[in-house]
N, C-alpha and C positions, 0 to 999 in steps of 0.2 A: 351204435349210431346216436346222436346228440340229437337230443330235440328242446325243445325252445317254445315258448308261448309267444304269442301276437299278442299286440304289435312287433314287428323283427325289430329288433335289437343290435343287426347286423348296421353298419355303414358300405352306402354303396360305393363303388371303384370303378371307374372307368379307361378300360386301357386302350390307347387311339395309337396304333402305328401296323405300316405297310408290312414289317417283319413278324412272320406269324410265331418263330423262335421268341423272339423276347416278349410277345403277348403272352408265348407262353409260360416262359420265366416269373415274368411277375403276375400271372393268374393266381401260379400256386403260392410265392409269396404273399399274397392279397388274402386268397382265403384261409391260409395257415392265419394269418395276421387278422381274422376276423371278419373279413370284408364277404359282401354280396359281388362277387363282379362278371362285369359285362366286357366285349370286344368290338371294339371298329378297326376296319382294315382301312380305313381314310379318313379326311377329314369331314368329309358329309354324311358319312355315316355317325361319325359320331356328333353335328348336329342335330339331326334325327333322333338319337338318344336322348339329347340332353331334349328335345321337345316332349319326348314321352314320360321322364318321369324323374324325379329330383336326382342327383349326382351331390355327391360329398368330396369326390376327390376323382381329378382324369390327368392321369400321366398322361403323356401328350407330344407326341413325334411332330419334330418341326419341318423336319422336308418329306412331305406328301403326296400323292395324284390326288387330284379332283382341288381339296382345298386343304393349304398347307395349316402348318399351325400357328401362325400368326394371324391369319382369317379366322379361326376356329377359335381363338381366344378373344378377338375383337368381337365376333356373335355372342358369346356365351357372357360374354362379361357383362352386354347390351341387355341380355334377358335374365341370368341367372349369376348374381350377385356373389352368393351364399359359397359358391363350386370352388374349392382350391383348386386350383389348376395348376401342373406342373409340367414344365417345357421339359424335350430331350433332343438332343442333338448329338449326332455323333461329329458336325461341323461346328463347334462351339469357336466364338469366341468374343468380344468385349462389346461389341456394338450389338449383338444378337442378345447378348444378356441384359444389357440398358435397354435395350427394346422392350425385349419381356417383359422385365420390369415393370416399364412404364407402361404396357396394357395390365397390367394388372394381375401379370403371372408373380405365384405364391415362391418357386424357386425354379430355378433354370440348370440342370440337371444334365453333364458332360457323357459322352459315352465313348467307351464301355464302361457301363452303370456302376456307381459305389453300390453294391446289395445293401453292406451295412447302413447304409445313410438313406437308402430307398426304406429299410424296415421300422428306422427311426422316425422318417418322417410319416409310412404310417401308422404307428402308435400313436404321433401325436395328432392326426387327424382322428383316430378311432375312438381316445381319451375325450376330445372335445365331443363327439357324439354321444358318447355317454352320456356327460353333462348336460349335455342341451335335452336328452332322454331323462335322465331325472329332474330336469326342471318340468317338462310336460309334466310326467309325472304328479308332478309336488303342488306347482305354480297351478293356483287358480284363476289367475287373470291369460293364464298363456293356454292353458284348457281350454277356455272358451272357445278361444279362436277354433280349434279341431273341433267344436259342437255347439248348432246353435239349435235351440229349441228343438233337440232330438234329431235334429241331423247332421251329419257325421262327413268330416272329410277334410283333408290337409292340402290338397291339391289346390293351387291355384284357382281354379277354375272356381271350388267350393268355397274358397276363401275371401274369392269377390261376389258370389252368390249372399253368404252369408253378411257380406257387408252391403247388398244393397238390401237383404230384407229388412236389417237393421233401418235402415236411413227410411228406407217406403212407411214403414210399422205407424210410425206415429202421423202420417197426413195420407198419403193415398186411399182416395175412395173408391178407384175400381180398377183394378190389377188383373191382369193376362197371363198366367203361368202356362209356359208351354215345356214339350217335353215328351219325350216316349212314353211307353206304359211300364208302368213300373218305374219311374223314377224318382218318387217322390212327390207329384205335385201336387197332397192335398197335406203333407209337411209342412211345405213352403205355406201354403193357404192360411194352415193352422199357426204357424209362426208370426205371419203379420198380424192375425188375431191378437195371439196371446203378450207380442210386447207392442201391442199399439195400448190407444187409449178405451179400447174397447172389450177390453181382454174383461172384465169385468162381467158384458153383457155376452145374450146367449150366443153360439156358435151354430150354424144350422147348415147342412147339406142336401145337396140331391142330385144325385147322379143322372144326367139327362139322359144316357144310354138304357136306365132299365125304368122309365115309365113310361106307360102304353100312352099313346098322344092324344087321345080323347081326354085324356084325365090333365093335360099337361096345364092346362089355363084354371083349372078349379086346384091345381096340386101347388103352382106358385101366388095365386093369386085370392083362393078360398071360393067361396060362394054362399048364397042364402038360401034357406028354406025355401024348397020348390025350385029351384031354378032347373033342378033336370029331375028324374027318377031317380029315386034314391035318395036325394036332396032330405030328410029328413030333420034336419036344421040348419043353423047355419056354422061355417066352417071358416077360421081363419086361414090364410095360404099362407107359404114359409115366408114371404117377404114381411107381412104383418110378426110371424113368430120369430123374424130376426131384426126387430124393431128395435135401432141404438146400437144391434152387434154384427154380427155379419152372416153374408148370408157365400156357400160355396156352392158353383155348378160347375160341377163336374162333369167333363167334356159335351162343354157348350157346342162343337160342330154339331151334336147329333137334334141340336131343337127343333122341331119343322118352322116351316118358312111362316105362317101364320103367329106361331108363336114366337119367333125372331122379333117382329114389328111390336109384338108389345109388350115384351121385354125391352125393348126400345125404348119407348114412352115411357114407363118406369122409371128407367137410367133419367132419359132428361126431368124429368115433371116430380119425381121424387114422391110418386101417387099411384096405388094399384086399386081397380076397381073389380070387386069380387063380380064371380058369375053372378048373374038375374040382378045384380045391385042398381041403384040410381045414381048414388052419390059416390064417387073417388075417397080414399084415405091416402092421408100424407103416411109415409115413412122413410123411417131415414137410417138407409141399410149399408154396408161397406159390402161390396159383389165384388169376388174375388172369384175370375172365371179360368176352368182350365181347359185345356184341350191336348189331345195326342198326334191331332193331323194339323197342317198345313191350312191356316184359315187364310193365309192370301191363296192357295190354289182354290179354296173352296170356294169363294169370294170369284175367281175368275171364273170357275165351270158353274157359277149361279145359283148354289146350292149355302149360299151362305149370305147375309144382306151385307152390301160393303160399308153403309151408314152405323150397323151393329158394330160390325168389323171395330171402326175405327173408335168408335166409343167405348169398345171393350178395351182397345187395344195405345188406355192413354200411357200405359206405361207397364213391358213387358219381361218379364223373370225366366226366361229359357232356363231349363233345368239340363244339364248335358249326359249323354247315356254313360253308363258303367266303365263302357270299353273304352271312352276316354278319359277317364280319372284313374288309372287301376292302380295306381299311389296309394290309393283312400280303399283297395280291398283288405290289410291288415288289418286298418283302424274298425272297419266295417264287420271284420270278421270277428275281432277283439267283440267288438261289443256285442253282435247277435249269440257269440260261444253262450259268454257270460249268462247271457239273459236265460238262453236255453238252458245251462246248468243249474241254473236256480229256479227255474220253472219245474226242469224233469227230476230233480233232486240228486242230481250227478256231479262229482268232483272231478268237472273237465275243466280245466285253466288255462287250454289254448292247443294251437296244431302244430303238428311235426312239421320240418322245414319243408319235406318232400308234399303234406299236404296246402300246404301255404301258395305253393309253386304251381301246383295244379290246379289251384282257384283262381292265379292270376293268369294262367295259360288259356284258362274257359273265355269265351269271348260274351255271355252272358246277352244274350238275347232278350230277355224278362228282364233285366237291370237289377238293382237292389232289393227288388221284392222277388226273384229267381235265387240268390241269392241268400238272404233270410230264410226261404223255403228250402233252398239245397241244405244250408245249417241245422235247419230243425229238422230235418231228416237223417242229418251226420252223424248229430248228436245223440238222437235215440238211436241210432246204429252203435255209437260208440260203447266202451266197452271197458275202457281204460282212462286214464289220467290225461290224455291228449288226443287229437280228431289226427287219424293216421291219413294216409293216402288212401287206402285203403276204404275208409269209412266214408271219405268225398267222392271216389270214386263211386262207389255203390249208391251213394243219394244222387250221384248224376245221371249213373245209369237208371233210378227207377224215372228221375224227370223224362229220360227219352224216353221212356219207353208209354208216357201217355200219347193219347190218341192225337195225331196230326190234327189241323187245323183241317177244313176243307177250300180249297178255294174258289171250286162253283158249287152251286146251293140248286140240285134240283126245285122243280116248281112244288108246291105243296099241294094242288090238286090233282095229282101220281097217284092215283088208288091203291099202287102197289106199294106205297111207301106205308108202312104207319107213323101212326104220330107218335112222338116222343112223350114219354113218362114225366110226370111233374118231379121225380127227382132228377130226370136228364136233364131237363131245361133248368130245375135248379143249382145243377154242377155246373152244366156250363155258364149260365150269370156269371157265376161265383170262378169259374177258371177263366175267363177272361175279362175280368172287373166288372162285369156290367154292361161291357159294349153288344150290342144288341148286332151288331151287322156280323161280328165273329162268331158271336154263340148261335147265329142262325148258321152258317156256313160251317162250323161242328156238329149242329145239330144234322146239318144236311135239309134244311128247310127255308126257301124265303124269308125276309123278313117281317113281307106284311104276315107270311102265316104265324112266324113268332109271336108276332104280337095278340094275334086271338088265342095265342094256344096260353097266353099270361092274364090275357082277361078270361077265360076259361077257368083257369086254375085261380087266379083269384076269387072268381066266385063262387068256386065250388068251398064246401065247408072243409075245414082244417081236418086231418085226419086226426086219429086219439094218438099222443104219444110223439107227435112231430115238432 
């Protein structure tokens, strides 16, 4: 068996006709000839296709059900430039071929098929991928493109992502990154940072999901000697410690409603007033806010200010989940392999095709950070010179086999319940980022009782050794 490092090196093949004989003809010529290839038994299946993820080359049946292939080349040519496209007809003749032509078809191809003229042409589709492979490769201006400030992705989607963070970097003052969990959004955060004009100054986070909410207005805002117990002096808050550089919050839905309003005020007046203070300070912070839910529904069931809302929301970066870029899992996989092998001091340069295949088939629930973690568990599984199926398999089965999620949270004064250990509560922070309303419902507890059981454990003293 042949195996291969990532990124694939293969060019993809698309073969579009009603005859499931000659799909199957040129499958095997395709993958004899190098090729990745895929099947459409019409012509909307194979727009379908070409929506999910690049094509290099679609032989291409011109009398079809659903949509012939003159539709299917005026789509694809609308959206996907780059696709040789190659007409076939077994009704060929002069005016069908000018046609083609002139949408944009690469050659227009009589049947029953020349083989030899089908294998030549693709070589030389296979020949040009290469090329354009070792220009990525070599080319550091065409590099970039596939990585911006640490993140990673060829996909369309990431390609216009990455060019709006570019363009925001240097003027936006307060940015909305939205987006599942696990998909990146304190990257994009860090990335406007780092090529803006601010990149310089400090960088400062805080995850609204894991502080307890009494602490929330002394935690961004600081406070002075005396203003509560404990007050022992006075404290600057992150908005003063990200004075000139930025400041990140991280899933802003979870703020309480009191402290929405004045994070408000902040945003416009560019002034935070510590706890027990008299007088306001200016600062002048770049708030670069993320969220994982839906803040227009939050905003409608009242649990979110719509004034906040739209202030946060001058200008917003959706980040899109795993399972619709899966173009960008090679490149993805490429780079977490590496990093792991050089971390664990293993001479892994990449995966067999069969496990390539079953990374792209996982539909990736936790996104790029499930991902990275199925990796670093491959990888210390592996064994050899390449991450098998085998090796991916077993880091997937150990992810299932952690503990479900709960999705109702008995009440926390259940006598019969005990309370969870300060290293439960601190696994689950730490497995479901911070979010405070999952790690209650893993824990199996409320989330007002979460929250005592964190001021609890913060007060208690450090154990020796922790």
């Amino acid at each position: 068996m042949t195996s291969r490092s990532v990124p694939s090196p293969r060019p993809f093949l698309l073969l579009v006709d009603d005859d499931a004989q000659i799909r199957g003809l040129l499958r095997e010529i395709g993958q004899r000839g190098g090729f990745e290839v895929a099947e459409a038994a019409n012509g909307r299946e194979a727009l379908d296709a070409l929506q999910r993820r690049h094509v290099d080359l679609m032989l291409l049946d011109l009398h079809m059900p659903e949509a012939g292939g003159f539709e299917v080349l005026r789509q694809a040519r609308a959206s996907r430039t780059s696709t040789q496209i190659v007409l076939m007809t077994g009704h060929s003749s002069i005016d069908n071929a000018v046609e083609a032509i002139k949408l944009g078809a690469a050659e227009f191809l009589p049947k029953p098929l020349d083989l030899p003229r089908v294998r030549r042409l693709m070589e030389s589709v296979r020949a040009e991928f290469e090329n354009r492979q070792a220009v990525l490769d070599n080319d550091a201006a065409i590099a970039e493109r596939l990585e911006c400030n640490g993140m990673i992705g060829r996909s369309p989607v990431m390609l216009e992502l990455f060019s709006m963070v570019r363009r925001l970097a240097p003027h936006a003052r307060t940015v909305l990154v939205s987006g599942e969990t696990g998909t990146g959004k304190e990257l994009v955060s860090r990335a406007l940072h780092d090529l803006g004009p601010r990149r310089d100054k400090r960088y400062v986070t805080l995850n609204c999901s894991a502080v307890v909410e009494t602490l929330f207005e002394s935690e961004l805002f600081g406070h002075v000697r005396g203003a509560f117990t404990g007050a022992s002096q006075d404290k600057a808050g992150l908005f003063e410690a990200a004075h000139g550089g930025t400041l990140f919050l991280d899933e802003v839905g979870e703020l309480p409603m009191p402290m929405q309003a004045k994070l408000l005020r902040t945003l416009e007046n560019g002034e935070v007033q510590r706890v027990g203070a008299v007088d306001p300070r200016r600062v002048d912070v770049r708030v670069v806010a993320a969220t994982n839910r839906s803040l227009d529904e939050e905003v409608a069931a009242g649990r979110f200010r719509s004034d906040l809302f739209y202030r946060l929301n001058v200008v917003e970066i959706p980040i899109p989940p795993l399972r619709e870029r899966v173009e960008d899992i090679p490149y993805l996989t490429a780079s977490f392999v590496r990093r792991f092998a050089r971390d664990f001091g293993k001479s892994i340069s990449g995966v067999t095709p069969e496990a390539e295949e079953r990374l792209q088939q996982w539909t990736w629930p936790g996104n790029v950070r499930e991902l990275k973690n199925v990796l670093e568990r491959a990888c210390l599984l592996c064994e050899g010179h390449l991450l098998t199926e085998r090796d991916v398999q077993r880091a997937l089965h150990d992810r299932q086999k952690a503990p479900a999620v709960k999705m109702a949270a008995p009440e926390p004064e259940d006598p019969q319940l005990p309370a969870p250990t300060e290293t439960a509560l601190r696994e689950a922070l730490d497995e479901t980022g911070g979010n405070k309303s999952l790690a209650a419902r893993k824990l199996g507890v409320s989330r007002r009782a979460l929250y005592r059981l964190i001021e609890k454990y913060e007060e208690a003293p450090a154990a020796s050794g922790s």
